[in-house]
PDB file of N, CA, C and O in Angstrom:
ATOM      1  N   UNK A   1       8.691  14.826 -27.394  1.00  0.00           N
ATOM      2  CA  UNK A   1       8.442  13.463 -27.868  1.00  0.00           C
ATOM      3  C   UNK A   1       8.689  12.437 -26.760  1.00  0.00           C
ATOM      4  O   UNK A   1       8.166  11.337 -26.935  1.00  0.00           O
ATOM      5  N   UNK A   2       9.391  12.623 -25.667  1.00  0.00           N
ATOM      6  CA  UNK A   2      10.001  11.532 -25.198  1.00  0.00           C
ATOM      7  C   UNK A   2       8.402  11.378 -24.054  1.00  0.00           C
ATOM      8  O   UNK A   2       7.823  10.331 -23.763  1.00  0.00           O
ATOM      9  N   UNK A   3       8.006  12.941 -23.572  1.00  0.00           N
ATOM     10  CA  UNK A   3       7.318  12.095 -22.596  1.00  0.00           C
ATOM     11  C   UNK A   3       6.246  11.821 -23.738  1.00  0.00           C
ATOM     12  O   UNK A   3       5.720  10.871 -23.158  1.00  0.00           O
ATOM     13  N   UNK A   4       5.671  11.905 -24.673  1.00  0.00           N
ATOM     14  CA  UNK A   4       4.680  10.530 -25.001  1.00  0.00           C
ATOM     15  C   UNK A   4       5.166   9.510 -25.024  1.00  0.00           C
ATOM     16  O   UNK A   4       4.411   8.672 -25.517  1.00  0.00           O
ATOM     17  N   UNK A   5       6.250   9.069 -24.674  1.00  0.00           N
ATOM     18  CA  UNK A   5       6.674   7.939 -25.352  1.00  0.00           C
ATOM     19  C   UNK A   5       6.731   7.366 -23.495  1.00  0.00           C
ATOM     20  O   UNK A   5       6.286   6.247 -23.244  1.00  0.00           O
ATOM     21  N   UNK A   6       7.119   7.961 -22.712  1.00  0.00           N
ATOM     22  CA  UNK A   6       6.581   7.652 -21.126  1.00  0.00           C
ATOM     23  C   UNK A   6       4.860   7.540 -21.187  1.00  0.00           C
ATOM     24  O   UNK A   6       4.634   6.335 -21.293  1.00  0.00           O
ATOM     25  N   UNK A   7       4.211   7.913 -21.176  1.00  0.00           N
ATOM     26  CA  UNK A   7       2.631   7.985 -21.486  1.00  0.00           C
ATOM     27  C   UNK A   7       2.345   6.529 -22.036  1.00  0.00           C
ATOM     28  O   UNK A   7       1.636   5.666 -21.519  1.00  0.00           O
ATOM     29  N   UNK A   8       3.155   6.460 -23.349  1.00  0.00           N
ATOM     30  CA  UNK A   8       2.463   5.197 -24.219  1.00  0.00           C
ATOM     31  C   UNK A   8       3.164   4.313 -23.043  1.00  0.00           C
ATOM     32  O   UNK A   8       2.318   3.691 -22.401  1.00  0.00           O
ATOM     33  N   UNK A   9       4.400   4.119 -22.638  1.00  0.00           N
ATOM     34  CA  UNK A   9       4.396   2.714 -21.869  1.00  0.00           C
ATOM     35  C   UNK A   9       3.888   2.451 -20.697  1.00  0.00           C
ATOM     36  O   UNK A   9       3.633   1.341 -20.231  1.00  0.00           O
ATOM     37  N   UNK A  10       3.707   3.714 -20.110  1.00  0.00           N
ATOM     38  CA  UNK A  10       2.520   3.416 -18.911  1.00  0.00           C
ATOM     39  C   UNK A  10       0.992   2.826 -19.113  1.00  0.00           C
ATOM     40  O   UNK A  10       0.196   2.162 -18.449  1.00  0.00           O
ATOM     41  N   UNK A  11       1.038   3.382 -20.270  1.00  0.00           N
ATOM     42  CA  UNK A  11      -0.580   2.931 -20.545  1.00  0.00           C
ATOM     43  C   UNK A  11      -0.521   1.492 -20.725  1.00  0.00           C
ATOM     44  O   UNK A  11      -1.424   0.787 -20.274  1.00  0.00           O
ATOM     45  N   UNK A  12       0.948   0.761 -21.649  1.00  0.00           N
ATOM     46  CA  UNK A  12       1.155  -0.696 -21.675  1.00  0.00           C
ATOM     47  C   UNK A  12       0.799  -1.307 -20.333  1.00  0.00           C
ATOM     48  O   UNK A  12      -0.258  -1.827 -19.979  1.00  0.00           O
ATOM     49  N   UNK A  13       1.669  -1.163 -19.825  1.00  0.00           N
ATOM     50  CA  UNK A  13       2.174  -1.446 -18.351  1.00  0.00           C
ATOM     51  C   UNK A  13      -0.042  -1.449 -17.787  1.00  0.00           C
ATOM     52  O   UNK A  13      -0.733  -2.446 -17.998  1.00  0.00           O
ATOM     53  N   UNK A  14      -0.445  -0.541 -17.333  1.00  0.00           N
ATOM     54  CA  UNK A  14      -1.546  -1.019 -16.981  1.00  0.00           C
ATOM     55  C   UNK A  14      -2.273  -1.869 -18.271  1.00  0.00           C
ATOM     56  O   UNK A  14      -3.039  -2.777 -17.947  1.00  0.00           O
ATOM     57  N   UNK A  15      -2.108  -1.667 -19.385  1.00  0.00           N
ATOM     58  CA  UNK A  15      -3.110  -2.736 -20.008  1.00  0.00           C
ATOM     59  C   UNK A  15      -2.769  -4.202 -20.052  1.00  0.00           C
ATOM     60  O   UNK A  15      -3.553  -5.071 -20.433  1.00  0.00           O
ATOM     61  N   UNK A  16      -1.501  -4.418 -19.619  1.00  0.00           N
ATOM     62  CA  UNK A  16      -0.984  -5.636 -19.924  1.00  0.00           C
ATOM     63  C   UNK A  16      -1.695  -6.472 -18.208  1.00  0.00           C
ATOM     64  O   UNK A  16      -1.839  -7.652 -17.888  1.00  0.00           O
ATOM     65  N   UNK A  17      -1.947  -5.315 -17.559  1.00  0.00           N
ATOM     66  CA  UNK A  17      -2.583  -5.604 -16.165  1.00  0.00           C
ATOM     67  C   UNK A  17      -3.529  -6.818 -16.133  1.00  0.00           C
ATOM     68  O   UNK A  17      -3.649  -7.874 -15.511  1.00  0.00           O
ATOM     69  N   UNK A  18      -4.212  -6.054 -17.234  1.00  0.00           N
ATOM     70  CA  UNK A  18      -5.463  -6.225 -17.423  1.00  0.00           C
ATOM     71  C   UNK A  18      -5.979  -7.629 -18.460  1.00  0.00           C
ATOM     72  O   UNK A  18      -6.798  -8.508 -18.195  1.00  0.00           O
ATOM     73  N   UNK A  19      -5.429  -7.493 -19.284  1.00  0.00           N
ATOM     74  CA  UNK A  19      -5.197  -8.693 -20.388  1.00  0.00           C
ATOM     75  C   UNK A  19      -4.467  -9.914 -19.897  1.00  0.00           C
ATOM     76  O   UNK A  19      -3.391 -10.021 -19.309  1.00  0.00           O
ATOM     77  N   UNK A  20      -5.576 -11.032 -20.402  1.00  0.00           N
ATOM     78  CA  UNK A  20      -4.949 -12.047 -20.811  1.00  0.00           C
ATOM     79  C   UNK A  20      -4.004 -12.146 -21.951  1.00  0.00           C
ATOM     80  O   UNK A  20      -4.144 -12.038 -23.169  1.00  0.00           O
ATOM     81  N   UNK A  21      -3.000 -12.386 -21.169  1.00  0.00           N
ATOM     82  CA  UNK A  21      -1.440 -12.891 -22.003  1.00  0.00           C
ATOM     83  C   UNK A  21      -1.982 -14.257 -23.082  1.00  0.00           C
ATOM     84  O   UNK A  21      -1.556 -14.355 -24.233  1.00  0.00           O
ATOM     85  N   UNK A  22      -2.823 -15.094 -22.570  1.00  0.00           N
ATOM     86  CA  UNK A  22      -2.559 -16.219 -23.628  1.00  0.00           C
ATOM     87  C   UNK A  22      -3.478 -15.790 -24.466  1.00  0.00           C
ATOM     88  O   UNK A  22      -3.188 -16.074 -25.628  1.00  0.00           O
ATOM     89  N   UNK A  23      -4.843 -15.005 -24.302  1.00  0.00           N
ATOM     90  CA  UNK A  23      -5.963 -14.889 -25.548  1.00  0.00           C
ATOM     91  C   UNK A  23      -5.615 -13.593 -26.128  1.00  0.00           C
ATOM     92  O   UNK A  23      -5.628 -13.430 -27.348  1.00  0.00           O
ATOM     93  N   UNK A  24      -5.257 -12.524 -25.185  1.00  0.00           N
ATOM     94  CA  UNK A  24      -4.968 -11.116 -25.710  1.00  0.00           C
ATOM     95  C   UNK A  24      -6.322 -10.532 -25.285  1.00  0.00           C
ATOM     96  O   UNK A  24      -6.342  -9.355 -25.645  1.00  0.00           O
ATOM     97  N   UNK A  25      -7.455 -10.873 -24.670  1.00  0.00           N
ATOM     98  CA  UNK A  25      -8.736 -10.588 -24.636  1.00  0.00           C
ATOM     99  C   UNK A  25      -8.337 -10.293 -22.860  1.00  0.00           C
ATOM    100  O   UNK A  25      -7.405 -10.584 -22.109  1.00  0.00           O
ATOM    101  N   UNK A  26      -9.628  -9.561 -22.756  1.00  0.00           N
ATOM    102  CA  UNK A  26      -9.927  -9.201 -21.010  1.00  0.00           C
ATOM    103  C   UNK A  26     -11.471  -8.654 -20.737  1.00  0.00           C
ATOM    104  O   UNK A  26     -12.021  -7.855 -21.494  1.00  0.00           O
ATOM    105  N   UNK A  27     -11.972  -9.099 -19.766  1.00  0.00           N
ATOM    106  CA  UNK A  27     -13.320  -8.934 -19.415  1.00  0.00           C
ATOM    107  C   UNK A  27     -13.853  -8.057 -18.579  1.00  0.00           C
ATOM    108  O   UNK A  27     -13.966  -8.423 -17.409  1.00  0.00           O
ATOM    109  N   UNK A  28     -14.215  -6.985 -18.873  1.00  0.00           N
ATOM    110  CA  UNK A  28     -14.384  -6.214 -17.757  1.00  0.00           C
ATOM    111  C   UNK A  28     -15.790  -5.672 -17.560  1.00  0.00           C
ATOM    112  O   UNK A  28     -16.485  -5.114 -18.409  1.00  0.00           O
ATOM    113  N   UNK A  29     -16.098  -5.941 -16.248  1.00  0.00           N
ATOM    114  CA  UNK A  29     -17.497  -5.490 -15.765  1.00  0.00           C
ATOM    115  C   UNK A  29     -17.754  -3.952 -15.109  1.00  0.00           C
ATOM    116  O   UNK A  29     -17.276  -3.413 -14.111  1.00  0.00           O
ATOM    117  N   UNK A  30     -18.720  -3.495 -16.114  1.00  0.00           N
ATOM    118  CA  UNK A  30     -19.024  -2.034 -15.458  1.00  0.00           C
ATOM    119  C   UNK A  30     -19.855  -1.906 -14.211  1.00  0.00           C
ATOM    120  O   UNK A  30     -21.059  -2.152 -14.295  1.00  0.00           O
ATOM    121  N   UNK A  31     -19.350  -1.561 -13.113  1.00  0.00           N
ATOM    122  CA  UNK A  31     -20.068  -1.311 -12.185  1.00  0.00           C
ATOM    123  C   UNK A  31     -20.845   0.545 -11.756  1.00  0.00           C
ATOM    124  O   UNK A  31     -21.367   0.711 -10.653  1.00  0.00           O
ATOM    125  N   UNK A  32     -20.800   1.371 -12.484  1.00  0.00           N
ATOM    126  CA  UNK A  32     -21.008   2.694 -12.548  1.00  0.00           C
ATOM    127  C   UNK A  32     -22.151   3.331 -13.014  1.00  0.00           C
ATOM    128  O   UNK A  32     -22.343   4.479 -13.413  1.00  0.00           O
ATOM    129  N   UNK A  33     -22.907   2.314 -12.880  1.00  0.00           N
ATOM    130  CA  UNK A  33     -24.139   2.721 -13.791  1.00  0.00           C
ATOM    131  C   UNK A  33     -25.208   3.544 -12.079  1.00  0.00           C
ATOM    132  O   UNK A  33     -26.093   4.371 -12.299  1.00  0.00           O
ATOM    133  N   UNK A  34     -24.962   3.223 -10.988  1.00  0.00           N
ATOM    134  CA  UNK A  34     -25.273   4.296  -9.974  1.00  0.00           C
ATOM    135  C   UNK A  34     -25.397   5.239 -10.196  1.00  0.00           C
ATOM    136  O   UNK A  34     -26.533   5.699 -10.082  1.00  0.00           O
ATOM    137  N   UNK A  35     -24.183   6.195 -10.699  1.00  0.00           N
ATOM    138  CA  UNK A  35     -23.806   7.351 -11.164  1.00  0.00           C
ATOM    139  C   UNK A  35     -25.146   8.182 -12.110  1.00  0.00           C
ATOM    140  O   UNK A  35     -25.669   9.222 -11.711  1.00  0.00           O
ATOM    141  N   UNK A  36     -25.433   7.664 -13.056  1.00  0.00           N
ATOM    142  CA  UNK A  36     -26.103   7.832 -13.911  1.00  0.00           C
ATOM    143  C   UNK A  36     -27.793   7.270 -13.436  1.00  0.00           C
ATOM    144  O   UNK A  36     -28.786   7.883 -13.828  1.00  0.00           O
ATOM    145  N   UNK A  37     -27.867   6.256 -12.714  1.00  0.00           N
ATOM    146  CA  UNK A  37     -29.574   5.572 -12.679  1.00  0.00           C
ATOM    147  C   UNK A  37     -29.839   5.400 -11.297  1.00  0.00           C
ATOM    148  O   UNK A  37     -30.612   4.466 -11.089  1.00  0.00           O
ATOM    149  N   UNK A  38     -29.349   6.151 -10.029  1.00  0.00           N
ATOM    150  CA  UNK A  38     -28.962   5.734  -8.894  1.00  0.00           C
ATOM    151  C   UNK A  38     -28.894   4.158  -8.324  1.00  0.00           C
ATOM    152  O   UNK A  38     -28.975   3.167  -9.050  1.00  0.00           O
ATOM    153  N   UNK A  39     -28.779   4.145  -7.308  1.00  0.00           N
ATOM    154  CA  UNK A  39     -28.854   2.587  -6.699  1.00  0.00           C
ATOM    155  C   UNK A  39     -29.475   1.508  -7.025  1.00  0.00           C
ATOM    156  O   UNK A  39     -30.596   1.157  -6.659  1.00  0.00           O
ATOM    157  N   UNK A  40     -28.618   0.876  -7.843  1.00  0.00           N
ATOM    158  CA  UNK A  40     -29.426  -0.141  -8.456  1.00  0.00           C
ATOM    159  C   UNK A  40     -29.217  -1.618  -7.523  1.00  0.00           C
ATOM    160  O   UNK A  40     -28.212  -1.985  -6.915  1.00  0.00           O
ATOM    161  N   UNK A  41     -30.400  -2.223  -7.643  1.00  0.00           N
ATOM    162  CA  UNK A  41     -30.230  -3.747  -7.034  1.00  0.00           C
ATOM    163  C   UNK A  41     -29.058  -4.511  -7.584  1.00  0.00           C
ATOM    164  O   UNK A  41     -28.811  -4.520  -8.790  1.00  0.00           O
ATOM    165  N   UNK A  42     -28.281  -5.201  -6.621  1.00  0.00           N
ATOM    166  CA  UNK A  42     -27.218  -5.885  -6.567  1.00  0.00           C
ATOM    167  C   UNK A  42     -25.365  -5.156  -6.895  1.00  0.00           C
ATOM    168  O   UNK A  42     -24.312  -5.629  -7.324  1.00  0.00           O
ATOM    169  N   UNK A  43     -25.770  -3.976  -6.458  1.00  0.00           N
ATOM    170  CA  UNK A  43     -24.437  -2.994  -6.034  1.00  0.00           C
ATOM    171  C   UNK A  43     -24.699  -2.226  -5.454  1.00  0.00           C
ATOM    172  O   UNK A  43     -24.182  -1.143  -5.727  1.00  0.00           O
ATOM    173  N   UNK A  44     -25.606  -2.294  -4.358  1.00  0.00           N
ATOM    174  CA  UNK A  44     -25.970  -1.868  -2.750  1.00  0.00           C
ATOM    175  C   UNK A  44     -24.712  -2.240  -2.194  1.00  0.00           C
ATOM    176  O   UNK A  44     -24.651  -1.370  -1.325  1.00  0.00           O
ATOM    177  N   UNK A  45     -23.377  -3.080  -2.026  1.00  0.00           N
ATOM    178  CA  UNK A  45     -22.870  -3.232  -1.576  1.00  0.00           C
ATOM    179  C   UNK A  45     -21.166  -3.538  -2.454  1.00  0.00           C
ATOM    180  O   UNK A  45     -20.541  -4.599  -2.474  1.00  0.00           O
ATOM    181  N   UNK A  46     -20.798  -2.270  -3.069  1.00  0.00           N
ATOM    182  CA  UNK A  46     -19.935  -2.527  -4.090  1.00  0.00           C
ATOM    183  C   UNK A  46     -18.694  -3.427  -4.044  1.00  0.00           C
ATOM    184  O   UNK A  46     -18.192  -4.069  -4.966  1.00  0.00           O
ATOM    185  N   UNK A  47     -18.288  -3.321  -2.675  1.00  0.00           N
ATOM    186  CA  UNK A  47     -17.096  -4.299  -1.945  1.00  0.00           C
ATOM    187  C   UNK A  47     -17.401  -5.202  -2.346  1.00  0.00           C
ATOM    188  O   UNK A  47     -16.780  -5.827  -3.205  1.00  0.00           O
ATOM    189  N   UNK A  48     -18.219  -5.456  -1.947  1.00  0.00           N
ATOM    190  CA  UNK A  48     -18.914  -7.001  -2.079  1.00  0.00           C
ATOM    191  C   UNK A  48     -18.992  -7.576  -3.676  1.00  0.00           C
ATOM    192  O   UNK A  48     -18.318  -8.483  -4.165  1.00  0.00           O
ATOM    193  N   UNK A  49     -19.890  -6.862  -4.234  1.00  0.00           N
ATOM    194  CA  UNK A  49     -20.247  -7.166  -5.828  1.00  0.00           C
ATOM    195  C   UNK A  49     -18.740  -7.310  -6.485  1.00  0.00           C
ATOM    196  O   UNK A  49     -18.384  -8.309  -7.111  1.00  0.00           O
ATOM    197  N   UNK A  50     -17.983  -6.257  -6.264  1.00  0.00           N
ATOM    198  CA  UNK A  50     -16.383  -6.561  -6.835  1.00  0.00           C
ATOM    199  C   UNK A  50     -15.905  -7.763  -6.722  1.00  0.00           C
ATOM    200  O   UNK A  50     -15.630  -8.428  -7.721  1.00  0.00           O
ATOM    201  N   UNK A  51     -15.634  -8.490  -4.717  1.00  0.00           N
ATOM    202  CA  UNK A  51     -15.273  -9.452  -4.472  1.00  0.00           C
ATOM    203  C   UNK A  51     -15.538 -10.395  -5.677  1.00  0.00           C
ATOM    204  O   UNK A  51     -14.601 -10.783  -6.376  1.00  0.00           O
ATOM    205  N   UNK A  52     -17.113 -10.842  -5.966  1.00  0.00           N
ATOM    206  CA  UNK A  52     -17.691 -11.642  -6.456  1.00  0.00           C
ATOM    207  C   UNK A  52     -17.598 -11.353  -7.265  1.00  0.00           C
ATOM    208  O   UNK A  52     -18.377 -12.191  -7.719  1.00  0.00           O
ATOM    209  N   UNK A  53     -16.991 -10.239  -9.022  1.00  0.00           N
ATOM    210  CA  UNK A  53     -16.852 -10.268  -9.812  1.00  0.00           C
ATOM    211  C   UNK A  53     -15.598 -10.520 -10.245  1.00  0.00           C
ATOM    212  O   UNK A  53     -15.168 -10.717 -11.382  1.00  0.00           O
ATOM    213  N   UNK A  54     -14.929 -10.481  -8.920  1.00  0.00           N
ATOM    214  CA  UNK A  54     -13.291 -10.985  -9.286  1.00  0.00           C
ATOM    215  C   UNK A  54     -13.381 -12.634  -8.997  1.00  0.00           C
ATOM    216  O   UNK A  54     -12.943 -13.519  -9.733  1.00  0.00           O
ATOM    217  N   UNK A  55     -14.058 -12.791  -7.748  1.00  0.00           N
ATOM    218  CA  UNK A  55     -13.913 -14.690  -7.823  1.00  0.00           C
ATOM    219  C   UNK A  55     -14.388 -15.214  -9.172  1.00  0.00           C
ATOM    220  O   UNK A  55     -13.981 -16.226  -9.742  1.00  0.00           O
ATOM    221  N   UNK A  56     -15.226 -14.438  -9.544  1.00  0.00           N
ATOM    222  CA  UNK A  56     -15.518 -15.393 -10.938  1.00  0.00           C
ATOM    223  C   UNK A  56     -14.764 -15.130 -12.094  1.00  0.00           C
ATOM    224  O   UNK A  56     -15.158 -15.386 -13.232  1.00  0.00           O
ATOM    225  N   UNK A  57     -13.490 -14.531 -11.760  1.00  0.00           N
ATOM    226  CA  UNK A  57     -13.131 -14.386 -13.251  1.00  0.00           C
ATOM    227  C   UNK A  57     -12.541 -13.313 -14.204  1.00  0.00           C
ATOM    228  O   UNK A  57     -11.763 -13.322 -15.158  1.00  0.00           O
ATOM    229  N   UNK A  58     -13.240 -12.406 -13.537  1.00  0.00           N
ATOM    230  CA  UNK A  58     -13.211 -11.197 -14.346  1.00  0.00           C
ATOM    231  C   UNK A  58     -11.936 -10.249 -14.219  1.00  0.00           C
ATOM    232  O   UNK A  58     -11.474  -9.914 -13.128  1.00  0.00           O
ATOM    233  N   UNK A  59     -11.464  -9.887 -15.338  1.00  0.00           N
ATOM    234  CA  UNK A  59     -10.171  -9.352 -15.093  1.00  0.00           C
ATOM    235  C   UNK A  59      -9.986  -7.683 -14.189  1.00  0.00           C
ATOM    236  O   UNK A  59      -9.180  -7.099 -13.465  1.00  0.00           O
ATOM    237  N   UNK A  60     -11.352  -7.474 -14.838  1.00  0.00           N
ATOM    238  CA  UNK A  60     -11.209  -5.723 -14.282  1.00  0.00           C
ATOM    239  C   UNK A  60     -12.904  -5.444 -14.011  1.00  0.00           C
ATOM    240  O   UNK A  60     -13.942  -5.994 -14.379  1.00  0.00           O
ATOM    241  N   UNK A  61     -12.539  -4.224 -13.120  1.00  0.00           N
ATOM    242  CA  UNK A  61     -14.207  -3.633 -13.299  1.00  0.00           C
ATOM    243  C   UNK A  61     -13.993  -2.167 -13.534  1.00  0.00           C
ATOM    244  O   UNK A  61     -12.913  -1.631 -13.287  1.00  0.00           O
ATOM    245  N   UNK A  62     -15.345  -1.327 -14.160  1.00  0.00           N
ATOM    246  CA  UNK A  62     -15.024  -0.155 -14.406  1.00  0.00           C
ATOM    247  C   UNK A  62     -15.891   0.776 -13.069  1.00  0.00           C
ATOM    248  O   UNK A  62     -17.063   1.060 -13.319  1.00  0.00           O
ATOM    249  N   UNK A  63     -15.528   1.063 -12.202  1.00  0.00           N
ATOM    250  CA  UNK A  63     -15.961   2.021 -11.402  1.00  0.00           C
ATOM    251  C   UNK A  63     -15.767   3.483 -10.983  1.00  0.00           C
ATOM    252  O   UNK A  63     -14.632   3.681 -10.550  1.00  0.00           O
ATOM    253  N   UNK A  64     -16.606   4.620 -10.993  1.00  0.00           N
ATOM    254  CA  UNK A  64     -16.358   5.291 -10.930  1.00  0.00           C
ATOM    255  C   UNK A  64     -15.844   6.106  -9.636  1.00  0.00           C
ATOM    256  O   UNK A  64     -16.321   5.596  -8.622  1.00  0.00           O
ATOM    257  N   UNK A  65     -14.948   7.311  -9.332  1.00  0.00           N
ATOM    258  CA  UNK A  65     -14.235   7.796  -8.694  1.00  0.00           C
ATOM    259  C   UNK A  65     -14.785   7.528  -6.945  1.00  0.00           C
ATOM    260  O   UNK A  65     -14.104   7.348  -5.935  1.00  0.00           O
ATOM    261  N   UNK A  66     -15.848   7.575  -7.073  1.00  0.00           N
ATOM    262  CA  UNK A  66     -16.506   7.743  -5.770  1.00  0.00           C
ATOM    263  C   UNK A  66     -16.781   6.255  -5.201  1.00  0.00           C
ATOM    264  O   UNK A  66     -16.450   6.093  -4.027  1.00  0.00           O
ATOM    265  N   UNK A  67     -17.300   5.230  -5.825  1.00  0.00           N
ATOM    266  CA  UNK A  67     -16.890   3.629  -5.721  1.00  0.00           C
ATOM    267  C   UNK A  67     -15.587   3.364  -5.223  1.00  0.00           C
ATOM    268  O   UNK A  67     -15.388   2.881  -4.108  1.00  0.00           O
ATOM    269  N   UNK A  68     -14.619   3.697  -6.100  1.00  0.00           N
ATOM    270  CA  UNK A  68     -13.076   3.238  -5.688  1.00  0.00           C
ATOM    271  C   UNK A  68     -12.894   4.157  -4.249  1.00  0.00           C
ATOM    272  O   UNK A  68     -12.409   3.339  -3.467  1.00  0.00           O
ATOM    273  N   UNK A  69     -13.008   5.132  -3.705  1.00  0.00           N
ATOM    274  CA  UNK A  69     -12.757   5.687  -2.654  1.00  0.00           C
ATOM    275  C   UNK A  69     -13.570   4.811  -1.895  1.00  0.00           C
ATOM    276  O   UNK A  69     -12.970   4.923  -0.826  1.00  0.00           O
ATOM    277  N   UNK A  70     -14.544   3.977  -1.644  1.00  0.00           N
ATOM    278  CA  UNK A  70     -15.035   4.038  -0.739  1.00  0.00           C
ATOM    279  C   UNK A  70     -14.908   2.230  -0.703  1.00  0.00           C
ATOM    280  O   UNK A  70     -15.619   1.629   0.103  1.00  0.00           O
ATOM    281  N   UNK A  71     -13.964   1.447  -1.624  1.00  0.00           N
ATOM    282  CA  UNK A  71     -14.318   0.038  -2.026  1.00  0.00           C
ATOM    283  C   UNK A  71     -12.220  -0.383  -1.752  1.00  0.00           C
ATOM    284  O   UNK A  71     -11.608  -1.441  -1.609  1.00  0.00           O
ATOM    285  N   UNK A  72     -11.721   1.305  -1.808  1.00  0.00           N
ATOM    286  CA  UNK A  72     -10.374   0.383  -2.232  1.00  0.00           C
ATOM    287  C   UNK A  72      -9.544  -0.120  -0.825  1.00  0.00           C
ATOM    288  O   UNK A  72      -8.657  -0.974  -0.828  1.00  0.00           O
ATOM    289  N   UNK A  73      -9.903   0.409   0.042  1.00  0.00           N
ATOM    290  CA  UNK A  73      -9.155  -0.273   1.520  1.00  0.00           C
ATOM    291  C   UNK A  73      -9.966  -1.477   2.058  1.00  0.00           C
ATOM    292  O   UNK A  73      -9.333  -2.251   2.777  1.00  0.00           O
ATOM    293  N   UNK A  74     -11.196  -1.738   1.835  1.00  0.00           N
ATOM    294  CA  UNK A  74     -11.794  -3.135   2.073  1.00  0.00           C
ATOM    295  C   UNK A  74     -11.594  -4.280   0.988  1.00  0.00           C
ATOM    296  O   UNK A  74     -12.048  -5.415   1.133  1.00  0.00           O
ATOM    297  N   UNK A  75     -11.053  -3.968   0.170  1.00  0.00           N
ATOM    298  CA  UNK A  75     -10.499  -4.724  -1.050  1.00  0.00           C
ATOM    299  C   UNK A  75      -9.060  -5.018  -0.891  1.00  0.00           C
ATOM    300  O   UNK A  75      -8.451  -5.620  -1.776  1.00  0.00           O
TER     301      UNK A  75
END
């Protein structure tokens, strides 16, 4: 029992990451659709598209394994 109970507060701990504290809401943009439809126009350059989905706002993005390896040290 105890480690779910490590599990459930880790999972807090990143969702609270993620969420707005004052609405309880969070916005997150999928960027992974590559994966599935290859290279699509306007995430030719995922660093980039992230940058610009975080200046505007957005709390999180969903990218898949191979994105984050290649996006998380220029970020």
């Amino acid at each position: 029992m105890t480690h779910q109970r490590i599990q459930d507060v880790g999972k807090e701990v990143r969702y609270n990451r993620i969420v707005n504290p004052e609405t309880g809401k969070m916005v997150l943009i999928p960027l992974d659709h590559g994966v599935i439809l290859g290279p699509m126009t306007g995430i030719e350059h995922p660093a980039e598209t992230i940058r610009q989905v975080a200046d505007g706002g957005a709390d999180g993005v969903i990218i898949n394994s191979g994105i984050a390896r290649s996006v998380i040290k220029p970020i």
